[in-house]
C-alpha positions in Angstrom: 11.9 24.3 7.1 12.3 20.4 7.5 14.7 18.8 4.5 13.2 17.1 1.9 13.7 13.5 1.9 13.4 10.7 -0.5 11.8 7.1 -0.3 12.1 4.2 -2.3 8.6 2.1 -2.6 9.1 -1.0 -4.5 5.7 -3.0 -5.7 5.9 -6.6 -6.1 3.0 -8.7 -7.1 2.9 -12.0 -4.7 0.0 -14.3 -4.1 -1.8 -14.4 -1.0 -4.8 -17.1 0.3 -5.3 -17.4 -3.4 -5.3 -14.3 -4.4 -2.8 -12.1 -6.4 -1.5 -8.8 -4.7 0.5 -6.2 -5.2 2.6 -5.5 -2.1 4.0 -2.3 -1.3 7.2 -1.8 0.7 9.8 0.8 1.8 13.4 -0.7 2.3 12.5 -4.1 4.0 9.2 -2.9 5.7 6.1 -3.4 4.3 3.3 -0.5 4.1 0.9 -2.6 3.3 -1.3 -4.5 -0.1 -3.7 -3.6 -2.6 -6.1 -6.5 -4.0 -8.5 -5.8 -6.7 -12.0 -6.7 -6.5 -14.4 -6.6 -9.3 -13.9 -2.8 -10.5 -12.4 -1.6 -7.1 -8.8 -1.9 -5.7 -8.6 -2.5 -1.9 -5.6 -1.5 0.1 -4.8 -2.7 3.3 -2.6 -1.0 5.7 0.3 -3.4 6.7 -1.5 -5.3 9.9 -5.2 -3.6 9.6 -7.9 -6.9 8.8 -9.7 -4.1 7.2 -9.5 -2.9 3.6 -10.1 1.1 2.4 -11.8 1.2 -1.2 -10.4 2.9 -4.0 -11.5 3.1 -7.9 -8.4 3.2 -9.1 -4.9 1.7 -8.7 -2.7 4.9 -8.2 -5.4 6.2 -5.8 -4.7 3.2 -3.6 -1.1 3.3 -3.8 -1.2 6.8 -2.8 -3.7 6.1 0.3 -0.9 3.5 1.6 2.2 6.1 0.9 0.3 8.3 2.9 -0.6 6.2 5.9 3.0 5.4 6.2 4.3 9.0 6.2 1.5 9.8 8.8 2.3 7.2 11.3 6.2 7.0 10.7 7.9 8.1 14.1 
């Protein structure tokens, strides 16, 4: 059985083209942004140009906390 390991995300609201974000980030890496839209939260996997739709906050973090684990070598 692999070992259990624990990582720090850190969200820090910054404003991009206008627009505030919350930016998600593990140590000095970033996983990536969620922008809210009208009623939706779009998160955006650090350098994808295209968004994934969520209806809630937490359901968009935990779309970008996953996409990291998944493609983390």
């Amino acid at each position: 059985m692999a070992k259990e390991q624990r990582i720090s995300v850190t969200e820090e609201e910054v404003t991009r083209n206008g627009h505030t974000v919350t930016v998600l980030t593990v140590g000095k890496n970033e996983i990536g942004y969620i922008q809210t839209e009208e009623d939706r939260f779009l998160a955006y996997v650090a350098g994808a140009t295209t968004a994934n739709r969520f209806k809630t906050m937490d359901d968009a973090t935990n779309f970008l906390i996953s996409e990291y684990h998944l493609h983390r070598a």
